[in-house]
mmCIF file of the N, C-alpha and C atoms, coordinates in Angstrom:
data_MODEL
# 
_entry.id   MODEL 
# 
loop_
_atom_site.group_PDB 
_atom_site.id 
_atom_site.type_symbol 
_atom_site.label_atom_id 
_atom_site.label_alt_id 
_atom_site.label_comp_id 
_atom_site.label_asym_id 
_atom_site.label_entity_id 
_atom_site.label_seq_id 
_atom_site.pdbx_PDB_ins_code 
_atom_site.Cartn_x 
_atom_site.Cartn_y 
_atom_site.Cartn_z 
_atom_site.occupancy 
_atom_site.B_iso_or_equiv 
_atom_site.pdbx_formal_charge 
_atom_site.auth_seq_id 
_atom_site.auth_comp_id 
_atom_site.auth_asym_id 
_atom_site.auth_atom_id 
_atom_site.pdbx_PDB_model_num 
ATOM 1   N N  . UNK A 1 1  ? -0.196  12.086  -11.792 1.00 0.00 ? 1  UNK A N  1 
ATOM 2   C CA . UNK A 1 1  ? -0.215  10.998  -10.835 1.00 0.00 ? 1  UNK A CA 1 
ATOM 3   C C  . UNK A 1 1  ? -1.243  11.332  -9.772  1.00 0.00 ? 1  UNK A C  1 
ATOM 4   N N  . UNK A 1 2  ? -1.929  10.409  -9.100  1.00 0.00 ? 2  UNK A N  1 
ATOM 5   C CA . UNK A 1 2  ? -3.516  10.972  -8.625  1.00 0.00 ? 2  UNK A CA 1 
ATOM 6   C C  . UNK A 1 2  ? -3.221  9.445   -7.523  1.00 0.00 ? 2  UNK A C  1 
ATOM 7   N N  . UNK A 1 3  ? -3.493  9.544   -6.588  1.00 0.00 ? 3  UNK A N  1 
ATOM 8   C CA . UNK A 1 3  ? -3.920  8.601   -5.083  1.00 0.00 ? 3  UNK A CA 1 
ATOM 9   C C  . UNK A 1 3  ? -5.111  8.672   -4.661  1.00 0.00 ? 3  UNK A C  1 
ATOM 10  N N  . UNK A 1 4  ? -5.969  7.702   -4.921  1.00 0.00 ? 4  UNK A N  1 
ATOM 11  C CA . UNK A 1 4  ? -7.576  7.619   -4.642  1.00 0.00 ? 4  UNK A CA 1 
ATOM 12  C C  . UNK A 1 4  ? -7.744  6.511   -3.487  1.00 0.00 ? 4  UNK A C  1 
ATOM 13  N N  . UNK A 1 5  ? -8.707  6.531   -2.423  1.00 0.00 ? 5  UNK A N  1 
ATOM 14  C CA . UNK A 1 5  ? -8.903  5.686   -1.597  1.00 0.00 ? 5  UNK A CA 1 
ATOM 15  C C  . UNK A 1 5  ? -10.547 5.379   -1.730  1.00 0.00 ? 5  UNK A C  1 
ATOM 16  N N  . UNK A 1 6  ? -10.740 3.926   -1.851  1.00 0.00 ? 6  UNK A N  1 
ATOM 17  C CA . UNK A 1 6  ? -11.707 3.477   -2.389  1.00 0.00 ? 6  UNK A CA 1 
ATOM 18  C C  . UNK A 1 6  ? -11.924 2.705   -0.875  1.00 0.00 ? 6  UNK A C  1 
ATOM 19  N N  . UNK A 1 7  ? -13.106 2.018   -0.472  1.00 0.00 ? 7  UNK A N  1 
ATOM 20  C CA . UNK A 1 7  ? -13.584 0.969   0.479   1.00 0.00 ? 7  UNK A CA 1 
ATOM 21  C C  . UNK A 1 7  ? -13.071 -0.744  0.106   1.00 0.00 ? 7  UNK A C  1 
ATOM 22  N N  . UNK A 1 8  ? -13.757 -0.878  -1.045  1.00 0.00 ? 8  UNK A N  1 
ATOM 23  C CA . UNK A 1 8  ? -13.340 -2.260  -1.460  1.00 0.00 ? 8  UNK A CA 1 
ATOM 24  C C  . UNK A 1 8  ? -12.612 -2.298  -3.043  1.00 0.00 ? 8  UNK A C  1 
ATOM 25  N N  . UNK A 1 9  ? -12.231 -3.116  -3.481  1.00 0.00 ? 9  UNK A N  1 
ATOM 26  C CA . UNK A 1 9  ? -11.735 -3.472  -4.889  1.00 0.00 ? 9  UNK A CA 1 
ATOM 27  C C  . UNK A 1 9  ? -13.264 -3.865  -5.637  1.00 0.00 ? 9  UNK A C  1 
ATOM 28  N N  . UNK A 1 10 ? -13.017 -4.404  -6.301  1.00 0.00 ? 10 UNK A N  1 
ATOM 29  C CA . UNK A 1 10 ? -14.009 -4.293  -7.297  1.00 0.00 ? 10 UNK A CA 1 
ATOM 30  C C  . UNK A 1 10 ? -14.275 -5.834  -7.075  1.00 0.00 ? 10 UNK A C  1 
ATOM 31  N N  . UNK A 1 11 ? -13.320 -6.773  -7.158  1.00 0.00 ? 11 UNK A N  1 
ATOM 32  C CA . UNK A 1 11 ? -13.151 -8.109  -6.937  1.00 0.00 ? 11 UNK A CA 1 
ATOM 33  C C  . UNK A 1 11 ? -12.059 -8.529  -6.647  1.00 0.00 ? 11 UNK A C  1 
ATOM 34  N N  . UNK A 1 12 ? -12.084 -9.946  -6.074  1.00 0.00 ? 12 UNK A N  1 
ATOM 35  C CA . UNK A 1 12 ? -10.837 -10.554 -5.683  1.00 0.00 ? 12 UNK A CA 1 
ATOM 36  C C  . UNK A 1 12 ? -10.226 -11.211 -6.982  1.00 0.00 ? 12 UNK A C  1 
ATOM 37  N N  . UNK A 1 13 ? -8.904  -11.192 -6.275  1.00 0.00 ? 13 UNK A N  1 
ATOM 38  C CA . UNK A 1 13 ? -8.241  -11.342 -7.652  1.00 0.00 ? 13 UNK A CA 1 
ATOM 39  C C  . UNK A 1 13 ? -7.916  -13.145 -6.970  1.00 0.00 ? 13 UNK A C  1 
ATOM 40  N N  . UNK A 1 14 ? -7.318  -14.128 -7.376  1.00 0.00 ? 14 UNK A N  1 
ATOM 41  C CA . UNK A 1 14 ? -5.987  -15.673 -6.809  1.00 0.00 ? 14 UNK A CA 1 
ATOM 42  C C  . UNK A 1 14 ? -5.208  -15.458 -6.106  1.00 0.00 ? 14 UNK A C  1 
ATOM 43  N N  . UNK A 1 15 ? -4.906  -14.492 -5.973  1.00 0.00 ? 15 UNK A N  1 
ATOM 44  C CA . UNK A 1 15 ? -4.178  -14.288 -4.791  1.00 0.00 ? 15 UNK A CA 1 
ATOM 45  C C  . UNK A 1 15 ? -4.904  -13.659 -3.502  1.00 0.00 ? 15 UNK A C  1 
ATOM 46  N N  . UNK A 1 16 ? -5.822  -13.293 -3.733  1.00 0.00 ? 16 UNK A N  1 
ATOM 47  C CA . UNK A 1 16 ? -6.450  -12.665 -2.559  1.00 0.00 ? 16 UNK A CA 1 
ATOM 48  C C  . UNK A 1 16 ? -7.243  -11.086 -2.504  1.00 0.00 ? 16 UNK A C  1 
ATOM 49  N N  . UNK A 1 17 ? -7.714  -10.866 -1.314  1.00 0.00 ? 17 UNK A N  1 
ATOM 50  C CA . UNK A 1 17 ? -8.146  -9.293  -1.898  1.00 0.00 ? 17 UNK A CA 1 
ATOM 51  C C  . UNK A 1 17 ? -6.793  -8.120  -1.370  1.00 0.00 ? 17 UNK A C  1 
ATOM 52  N N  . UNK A 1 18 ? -6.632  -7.510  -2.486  1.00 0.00 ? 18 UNK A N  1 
ATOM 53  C CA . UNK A 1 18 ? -5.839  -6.585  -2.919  1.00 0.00 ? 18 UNK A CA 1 
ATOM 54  C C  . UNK A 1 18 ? -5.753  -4.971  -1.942  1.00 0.00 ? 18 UNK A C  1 
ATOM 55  N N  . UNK A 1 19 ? -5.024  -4.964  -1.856  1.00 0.00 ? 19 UNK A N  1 
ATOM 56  C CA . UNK A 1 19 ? -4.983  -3.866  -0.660  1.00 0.00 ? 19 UNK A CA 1 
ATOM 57  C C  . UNK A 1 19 ? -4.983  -2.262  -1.637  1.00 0.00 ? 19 UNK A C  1 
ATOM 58  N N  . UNK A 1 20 ? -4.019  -2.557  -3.238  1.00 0.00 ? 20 UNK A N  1 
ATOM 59  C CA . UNK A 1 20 ? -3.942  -1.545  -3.685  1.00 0.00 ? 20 UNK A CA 1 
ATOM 60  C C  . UNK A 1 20 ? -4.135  -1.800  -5.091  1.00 0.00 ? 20 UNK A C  1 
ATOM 61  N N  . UNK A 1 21 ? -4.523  -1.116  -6.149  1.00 0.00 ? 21 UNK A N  1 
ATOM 62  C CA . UNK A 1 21 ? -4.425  -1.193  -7.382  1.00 0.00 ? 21 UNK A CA 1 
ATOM 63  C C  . UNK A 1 21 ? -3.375  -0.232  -8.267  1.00 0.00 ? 21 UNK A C  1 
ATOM 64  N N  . UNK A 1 22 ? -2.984  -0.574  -9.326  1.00 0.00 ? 22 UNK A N  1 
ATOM 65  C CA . UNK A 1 22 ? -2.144  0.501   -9.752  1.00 0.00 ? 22 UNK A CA 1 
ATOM 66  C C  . UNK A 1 22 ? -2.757  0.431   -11.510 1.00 0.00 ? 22 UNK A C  1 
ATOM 67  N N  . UNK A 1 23 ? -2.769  1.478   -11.587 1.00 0.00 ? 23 UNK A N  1 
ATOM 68  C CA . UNK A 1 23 ? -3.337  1.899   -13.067 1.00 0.00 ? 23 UNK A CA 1 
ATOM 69  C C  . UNK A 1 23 ? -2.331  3.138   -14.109 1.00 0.00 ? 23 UNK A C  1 
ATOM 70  N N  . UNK A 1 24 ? -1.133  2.360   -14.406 1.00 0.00 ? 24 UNK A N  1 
ATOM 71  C CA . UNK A 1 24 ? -0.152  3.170   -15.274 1.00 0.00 ? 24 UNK A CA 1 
ATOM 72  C C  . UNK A 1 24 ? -1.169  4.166   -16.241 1.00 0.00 ? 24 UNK A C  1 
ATOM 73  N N  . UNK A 1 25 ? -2.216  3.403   -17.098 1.00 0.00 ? 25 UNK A N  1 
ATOM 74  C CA . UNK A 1 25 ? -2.610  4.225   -17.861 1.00 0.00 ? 25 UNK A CA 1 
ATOM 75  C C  . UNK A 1 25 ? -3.012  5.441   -17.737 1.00 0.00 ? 25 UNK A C  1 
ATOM 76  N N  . UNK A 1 26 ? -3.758  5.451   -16.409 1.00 0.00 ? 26 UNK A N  1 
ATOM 77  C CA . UNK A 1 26 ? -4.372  6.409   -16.392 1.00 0.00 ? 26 UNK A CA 1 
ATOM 78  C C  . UNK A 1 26 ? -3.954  7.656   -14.998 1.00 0.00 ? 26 UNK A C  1 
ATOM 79  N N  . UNK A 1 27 ? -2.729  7.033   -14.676 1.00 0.00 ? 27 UNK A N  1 
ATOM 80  C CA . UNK A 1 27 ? -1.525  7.552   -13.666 1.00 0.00 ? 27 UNK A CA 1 
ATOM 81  C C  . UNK A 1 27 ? -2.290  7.470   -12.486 1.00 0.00 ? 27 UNK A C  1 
ATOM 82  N N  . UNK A 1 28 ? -2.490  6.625   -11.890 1.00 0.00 ? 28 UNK A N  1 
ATOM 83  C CA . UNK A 1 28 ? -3.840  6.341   -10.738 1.00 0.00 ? 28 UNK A CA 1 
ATOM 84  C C  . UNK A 1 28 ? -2.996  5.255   -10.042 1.00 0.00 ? 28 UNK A C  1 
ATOM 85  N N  . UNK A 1 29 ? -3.183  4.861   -8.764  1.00 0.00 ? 29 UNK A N  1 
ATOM 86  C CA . UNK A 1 29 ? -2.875  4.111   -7.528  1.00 0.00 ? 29 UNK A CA 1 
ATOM 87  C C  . UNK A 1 29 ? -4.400  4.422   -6.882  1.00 0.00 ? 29 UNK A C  1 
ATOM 88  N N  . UNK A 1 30 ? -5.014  3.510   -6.683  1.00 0.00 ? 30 UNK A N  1 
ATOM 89  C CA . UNK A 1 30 ? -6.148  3.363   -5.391  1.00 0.00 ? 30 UNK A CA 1 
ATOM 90  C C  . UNK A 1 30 ? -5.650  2.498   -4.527  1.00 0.00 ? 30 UNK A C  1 
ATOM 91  N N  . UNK A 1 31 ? -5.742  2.995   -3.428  1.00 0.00 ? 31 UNK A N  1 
ATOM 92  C CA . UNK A 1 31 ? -5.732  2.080   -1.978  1.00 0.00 ? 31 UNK A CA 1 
ATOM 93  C C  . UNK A 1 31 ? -7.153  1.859   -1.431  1.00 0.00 ? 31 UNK A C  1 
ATOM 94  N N  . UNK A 1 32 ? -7.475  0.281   -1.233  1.00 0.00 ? 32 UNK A N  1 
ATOM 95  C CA . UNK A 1 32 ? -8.445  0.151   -0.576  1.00 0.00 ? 32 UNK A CA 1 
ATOM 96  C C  . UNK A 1 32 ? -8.394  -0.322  1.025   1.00 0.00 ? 32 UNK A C  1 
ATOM 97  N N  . UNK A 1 33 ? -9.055  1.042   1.401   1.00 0.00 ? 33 UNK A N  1 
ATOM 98  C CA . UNK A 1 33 ? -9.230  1.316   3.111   1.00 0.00 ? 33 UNK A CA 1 
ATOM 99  C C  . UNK A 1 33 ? -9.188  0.135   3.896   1.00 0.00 ? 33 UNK A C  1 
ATOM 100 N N  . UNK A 1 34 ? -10.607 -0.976  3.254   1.00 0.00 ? 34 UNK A N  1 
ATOM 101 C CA . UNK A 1 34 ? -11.284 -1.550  4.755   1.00 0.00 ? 34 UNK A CA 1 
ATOM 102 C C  . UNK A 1 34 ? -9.640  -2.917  4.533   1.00 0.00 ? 34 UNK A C  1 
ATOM 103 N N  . UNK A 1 35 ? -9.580  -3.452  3.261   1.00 0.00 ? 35 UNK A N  1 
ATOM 104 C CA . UNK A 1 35 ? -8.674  -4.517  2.968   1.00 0.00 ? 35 UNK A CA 1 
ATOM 105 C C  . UNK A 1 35 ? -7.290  -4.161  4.299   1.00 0.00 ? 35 UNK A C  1 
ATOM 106 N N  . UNK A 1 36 ? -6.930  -2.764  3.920   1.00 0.00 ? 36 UNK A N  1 
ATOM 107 C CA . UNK A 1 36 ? -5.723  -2.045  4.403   1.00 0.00 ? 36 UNK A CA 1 
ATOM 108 C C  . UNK A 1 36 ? -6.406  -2.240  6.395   1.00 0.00 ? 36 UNK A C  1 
ATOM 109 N N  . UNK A 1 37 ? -7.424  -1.858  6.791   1.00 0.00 ? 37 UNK A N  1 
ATOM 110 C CA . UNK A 1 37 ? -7.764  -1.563  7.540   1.00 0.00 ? 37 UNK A CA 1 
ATOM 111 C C  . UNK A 1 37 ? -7.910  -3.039  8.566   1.00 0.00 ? 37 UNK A C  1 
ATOM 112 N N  . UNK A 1 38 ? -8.522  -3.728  8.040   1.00 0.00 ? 38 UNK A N  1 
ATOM 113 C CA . UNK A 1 38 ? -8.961  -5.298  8.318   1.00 0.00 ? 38 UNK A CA 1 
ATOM 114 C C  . UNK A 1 38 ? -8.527  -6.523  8.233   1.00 0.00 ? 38 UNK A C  1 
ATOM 115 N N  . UNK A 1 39 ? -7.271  -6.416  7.238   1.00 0.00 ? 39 UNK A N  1 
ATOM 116 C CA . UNK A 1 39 ? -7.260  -7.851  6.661   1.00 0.00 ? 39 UNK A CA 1 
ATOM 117 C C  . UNK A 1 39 ? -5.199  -7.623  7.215   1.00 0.00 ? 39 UNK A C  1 
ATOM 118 N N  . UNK A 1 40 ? -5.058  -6.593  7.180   1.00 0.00 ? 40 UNK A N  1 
ATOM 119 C CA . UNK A 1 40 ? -3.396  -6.454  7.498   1.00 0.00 ? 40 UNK A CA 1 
ATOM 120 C C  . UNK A 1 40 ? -3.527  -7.431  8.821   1.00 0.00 ? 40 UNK A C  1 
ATOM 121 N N  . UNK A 1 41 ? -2.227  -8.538  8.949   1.00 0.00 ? 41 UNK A N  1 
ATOM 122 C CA . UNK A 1 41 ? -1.931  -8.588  10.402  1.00 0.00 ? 41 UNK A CA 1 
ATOM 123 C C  . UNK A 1 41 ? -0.823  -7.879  11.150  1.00 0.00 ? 41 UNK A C  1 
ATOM 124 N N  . UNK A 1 42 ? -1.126  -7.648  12.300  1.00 0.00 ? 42 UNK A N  1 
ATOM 125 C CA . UNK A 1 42 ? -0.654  -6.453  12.867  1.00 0.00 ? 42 UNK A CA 1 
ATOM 126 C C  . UNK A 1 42 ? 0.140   -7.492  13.911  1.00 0.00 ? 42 UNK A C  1 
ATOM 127 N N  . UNK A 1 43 ? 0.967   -7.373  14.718  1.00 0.00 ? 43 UNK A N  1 
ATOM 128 C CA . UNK A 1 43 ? 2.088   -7.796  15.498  1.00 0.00 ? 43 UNK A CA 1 
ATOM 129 C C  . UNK A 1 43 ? 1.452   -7.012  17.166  1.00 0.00 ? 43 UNK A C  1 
ATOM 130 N N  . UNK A 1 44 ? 0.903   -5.851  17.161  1.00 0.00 ? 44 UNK A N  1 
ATOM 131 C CA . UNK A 1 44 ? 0.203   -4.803  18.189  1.00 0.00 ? 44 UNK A CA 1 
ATOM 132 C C  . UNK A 1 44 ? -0.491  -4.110  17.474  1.00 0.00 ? 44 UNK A C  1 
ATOM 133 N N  . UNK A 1 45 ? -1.750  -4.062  17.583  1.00 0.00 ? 45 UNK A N  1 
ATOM 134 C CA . UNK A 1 45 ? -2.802  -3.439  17.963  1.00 0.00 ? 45 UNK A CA 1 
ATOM 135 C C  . UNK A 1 45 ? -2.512  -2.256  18.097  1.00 0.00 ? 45 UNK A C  1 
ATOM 136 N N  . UNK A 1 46 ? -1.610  -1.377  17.157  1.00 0.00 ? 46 UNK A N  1 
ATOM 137 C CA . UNK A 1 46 ? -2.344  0.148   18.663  1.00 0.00 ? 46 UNK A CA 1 
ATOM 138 C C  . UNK A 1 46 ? -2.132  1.284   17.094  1.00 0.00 ? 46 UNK A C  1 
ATOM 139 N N  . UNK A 1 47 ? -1.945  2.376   17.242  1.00 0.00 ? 47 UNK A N  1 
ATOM 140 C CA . UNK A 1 47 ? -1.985  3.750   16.290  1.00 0.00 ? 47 UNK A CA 1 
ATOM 141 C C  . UNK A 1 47 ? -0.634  3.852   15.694  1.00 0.00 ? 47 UNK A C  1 
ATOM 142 N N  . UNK A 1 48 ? 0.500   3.597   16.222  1.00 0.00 ? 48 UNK A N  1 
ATOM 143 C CA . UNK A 1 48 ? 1.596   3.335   15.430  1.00 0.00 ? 48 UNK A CA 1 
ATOM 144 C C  . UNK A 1 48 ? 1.578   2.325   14.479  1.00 0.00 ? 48 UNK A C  1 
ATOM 145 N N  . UNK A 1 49 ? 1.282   1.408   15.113  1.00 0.00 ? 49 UNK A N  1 
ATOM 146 C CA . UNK A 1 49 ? 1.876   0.053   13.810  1.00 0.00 ? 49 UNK A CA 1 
ATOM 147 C C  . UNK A 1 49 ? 0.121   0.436   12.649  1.00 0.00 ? 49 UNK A C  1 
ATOM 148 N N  . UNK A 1 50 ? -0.960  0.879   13.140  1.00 0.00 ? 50 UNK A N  1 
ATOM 149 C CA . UNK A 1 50 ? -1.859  0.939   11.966  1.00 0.00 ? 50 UNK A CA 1 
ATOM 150 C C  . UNK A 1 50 ? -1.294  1.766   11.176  1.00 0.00 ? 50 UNK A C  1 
ATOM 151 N N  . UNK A 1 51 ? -0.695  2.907   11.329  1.00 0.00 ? 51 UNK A N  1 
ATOM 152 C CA . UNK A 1 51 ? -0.342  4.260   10.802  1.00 0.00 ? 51 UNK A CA 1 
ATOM 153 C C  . UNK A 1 51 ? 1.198   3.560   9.695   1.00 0.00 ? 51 UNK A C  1 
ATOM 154 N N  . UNK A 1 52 ? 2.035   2.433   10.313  1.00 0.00 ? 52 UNK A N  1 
ATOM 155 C CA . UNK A 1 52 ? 2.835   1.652   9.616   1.00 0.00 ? 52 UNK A CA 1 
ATOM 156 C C  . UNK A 1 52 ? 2.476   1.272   8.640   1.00 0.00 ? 52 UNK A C  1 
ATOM 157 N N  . UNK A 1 53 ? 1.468   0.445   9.016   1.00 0.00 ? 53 UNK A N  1 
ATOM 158 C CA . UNK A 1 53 ? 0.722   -0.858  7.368   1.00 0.00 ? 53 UNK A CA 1 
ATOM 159 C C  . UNK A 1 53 ? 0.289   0.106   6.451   1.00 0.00 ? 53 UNK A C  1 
ATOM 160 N N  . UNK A 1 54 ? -0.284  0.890   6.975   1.00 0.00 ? 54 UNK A N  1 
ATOM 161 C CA . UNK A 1 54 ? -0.966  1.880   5.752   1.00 0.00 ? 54 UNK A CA 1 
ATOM 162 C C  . UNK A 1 54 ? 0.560   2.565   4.801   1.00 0.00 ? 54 UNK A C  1 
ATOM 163 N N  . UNK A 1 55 ? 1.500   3.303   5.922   1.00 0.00 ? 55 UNK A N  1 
ATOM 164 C CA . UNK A 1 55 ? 2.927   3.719   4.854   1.00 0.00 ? 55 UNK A CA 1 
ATOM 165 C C  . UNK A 1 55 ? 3.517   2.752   4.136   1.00 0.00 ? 55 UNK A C  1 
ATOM 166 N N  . UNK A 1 56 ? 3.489   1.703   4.792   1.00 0.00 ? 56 UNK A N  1 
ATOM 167 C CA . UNK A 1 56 ? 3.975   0.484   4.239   1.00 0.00 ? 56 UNK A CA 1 
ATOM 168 C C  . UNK A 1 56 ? 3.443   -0.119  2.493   1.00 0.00 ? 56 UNK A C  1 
ATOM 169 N N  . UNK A 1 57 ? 1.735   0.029   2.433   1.00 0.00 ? 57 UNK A N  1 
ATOM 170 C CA . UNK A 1 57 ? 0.922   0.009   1.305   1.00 0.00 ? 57 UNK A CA 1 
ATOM 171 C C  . UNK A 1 57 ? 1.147   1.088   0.694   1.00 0.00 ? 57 UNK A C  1 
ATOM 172 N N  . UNK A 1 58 ? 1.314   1.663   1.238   1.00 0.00 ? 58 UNK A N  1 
ATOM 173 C CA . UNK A 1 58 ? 1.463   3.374   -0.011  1.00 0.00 ? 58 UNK A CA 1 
ATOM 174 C C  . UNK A 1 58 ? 2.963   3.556   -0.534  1.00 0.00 ? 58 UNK A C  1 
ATOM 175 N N  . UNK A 1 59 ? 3.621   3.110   0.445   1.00 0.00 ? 59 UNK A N  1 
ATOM 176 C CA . UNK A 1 59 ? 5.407   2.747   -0.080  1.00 0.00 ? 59 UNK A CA 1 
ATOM 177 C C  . UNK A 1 59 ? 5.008   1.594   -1.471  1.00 0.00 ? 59 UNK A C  1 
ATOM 178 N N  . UNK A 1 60 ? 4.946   0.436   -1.308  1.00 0.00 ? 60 UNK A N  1 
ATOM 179 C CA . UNK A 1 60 ? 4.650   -0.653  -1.883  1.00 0.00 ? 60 UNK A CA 1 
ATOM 180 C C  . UNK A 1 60 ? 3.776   -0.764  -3.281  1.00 0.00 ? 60 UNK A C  1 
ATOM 181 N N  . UNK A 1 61 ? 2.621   -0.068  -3.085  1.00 0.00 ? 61 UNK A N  1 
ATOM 182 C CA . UNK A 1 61 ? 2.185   0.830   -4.722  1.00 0.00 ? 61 UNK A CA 1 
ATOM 183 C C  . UNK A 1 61 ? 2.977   1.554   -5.302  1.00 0.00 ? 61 UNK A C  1 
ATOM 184 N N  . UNK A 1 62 ? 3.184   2.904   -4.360  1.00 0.00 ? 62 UNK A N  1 
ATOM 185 C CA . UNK A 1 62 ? 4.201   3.447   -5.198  1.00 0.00 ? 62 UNK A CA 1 
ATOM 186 C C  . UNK A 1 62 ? 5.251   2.983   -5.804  1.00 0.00 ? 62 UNK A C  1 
ATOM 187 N N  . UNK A 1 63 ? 6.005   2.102   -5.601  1.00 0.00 ? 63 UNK A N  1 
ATOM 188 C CA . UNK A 1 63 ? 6.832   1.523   -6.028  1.00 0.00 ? 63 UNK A CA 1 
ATOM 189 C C  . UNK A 1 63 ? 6.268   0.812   -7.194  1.00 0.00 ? 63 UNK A C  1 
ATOM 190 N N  . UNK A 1 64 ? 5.221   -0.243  -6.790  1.00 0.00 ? 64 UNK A N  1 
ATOM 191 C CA . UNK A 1 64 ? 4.818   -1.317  -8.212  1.00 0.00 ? 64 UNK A CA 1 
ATOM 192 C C  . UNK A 1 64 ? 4.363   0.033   -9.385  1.00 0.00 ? 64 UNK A C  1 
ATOM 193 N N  . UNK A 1 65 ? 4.312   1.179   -9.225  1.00 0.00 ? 65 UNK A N  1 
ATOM 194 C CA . UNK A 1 65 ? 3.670   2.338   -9.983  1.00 0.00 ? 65 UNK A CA 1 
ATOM 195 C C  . UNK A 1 65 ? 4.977   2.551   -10.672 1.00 0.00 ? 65 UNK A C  1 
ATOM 196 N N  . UNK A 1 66 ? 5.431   2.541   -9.728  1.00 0.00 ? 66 UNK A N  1 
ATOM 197 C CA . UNK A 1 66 ? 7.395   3.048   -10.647 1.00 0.00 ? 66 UNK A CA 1 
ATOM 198 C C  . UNK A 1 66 ? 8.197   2.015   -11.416 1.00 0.00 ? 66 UNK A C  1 
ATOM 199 N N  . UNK A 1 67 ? 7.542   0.740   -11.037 1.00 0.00 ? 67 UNK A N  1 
ATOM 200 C CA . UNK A 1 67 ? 8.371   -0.378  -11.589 1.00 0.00 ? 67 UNK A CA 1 
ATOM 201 C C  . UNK A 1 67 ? 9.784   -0.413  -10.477 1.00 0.00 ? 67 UNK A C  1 
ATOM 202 N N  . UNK A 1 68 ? 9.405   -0.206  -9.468  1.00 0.00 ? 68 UNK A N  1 
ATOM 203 C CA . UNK A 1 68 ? 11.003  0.054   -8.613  1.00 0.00 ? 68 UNK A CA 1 
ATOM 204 C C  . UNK A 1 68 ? 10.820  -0.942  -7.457  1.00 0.00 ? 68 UNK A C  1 
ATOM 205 N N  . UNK A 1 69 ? 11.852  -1.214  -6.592  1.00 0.00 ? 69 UNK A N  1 
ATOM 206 C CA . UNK A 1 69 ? 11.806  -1.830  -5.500  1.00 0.00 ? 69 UNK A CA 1 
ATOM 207 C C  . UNK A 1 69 ? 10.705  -0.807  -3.815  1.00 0.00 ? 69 UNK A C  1 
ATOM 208 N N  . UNK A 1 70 ? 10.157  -0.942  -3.156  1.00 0.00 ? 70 UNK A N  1 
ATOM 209 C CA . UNK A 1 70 ? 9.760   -0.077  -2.197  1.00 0.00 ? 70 UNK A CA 1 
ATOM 210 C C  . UNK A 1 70 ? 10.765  0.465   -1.609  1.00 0.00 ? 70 UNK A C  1 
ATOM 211 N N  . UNK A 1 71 ? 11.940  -0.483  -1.114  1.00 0.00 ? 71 UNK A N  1 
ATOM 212 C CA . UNK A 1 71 ? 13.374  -0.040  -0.386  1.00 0.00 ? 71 UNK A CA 1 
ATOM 213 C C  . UNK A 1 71 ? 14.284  1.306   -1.121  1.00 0.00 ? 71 UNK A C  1 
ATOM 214 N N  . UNK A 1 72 ? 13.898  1.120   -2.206  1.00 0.00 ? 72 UNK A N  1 
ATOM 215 C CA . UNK A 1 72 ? 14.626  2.128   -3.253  1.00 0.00 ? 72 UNK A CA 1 
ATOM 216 C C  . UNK A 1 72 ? 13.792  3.840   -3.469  1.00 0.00 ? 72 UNK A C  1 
ATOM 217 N N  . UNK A 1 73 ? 13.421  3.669   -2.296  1.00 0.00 ? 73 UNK A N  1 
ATOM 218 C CA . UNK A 1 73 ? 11.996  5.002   -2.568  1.00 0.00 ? 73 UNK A CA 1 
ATOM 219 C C  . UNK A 1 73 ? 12.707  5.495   -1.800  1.00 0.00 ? 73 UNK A C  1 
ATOM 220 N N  . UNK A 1 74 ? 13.022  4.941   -0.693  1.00 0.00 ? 74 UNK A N  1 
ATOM 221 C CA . UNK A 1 74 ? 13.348  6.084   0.819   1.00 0.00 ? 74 UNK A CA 1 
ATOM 222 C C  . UNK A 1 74 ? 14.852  4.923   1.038   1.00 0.00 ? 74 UNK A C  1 
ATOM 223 N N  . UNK A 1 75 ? 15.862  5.024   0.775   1.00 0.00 ? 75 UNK A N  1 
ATOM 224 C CA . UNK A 1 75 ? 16.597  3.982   1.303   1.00 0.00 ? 75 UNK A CA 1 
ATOM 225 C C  . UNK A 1 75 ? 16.716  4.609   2.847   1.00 0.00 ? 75 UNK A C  1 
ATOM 226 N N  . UNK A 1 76 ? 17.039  5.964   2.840   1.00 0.00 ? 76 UNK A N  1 
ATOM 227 C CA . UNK A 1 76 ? 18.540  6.356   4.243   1.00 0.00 ? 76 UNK A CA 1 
ATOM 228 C C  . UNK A 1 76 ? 17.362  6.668   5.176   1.00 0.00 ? 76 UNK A C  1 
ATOM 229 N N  . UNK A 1 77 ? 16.057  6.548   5.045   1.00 0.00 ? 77 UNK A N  1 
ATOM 230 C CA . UNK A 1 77 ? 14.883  6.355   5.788   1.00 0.00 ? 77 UNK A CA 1 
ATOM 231 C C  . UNK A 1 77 ? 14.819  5.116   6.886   1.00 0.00 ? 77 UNK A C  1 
ATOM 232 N N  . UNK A 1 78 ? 15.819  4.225   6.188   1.00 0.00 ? 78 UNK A N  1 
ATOM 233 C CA . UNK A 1 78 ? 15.597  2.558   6.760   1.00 0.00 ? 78 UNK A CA 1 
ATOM 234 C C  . UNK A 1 78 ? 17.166  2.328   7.164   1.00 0.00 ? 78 UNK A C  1 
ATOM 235 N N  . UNK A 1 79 ? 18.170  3.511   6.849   1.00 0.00 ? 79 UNK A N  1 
ATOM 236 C CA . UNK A 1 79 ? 19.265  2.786   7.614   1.00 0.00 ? 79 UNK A CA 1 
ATOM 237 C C  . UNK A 1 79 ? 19.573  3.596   9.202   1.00 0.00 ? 79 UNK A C  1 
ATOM 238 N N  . UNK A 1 80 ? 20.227  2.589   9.698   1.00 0.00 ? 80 UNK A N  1 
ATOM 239 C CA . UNK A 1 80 ? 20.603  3.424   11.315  1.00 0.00 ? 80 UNK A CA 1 
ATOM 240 C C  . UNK A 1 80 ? 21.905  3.160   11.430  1.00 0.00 ? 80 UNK A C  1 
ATOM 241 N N  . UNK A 1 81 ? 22.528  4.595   12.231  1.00 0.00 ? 81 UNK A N  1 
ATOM 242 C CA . UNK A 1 81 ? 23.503  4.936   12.294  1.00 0.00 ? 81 UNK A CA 1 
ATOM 243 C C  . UNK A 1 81 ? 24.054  4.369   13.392  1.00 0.00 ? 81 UNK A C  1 
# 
């Protein structure tokens, strides 16, 4: 299993440009930076919530990589006591 960070996708797909790709075959996930970087909307502006969207995309591949839900990666991560 291998995590590569690329600038752009290769092309847009109908739905839009793609923040991440996932490649079972070849056990690969690329995240692309500027998509992740530029195109996320953010709620605030500041180093936390960027540092969010990005875990958030890397939760969210990983998951479409596993065939799993993202919530199901980290559940007791997301509950409060």
């Amino acid at each position: 299993m291998r995590f590569e960070i690329a600038d752009l996708p290769s092309a847009e797909t109908p739905t839009g440009v793609p923040r991440w790709s996932v490649d079972a075959t070849q056990k690969r996930i690329v995240l692309y930076r500027l998509p992740i970087e530029r195109m996320s909307r953010l709620h605030r502006n500041d180093e936390h919530h960027r540092r969010m969207i990005v875990e958030s995309c890397v939760f969210r591949a990983a998951a479409e990589y596993l065939d799993r839900d993202p919530w199901d990666l980290g559940p007791e991560r997301f509950r409060f006591l």
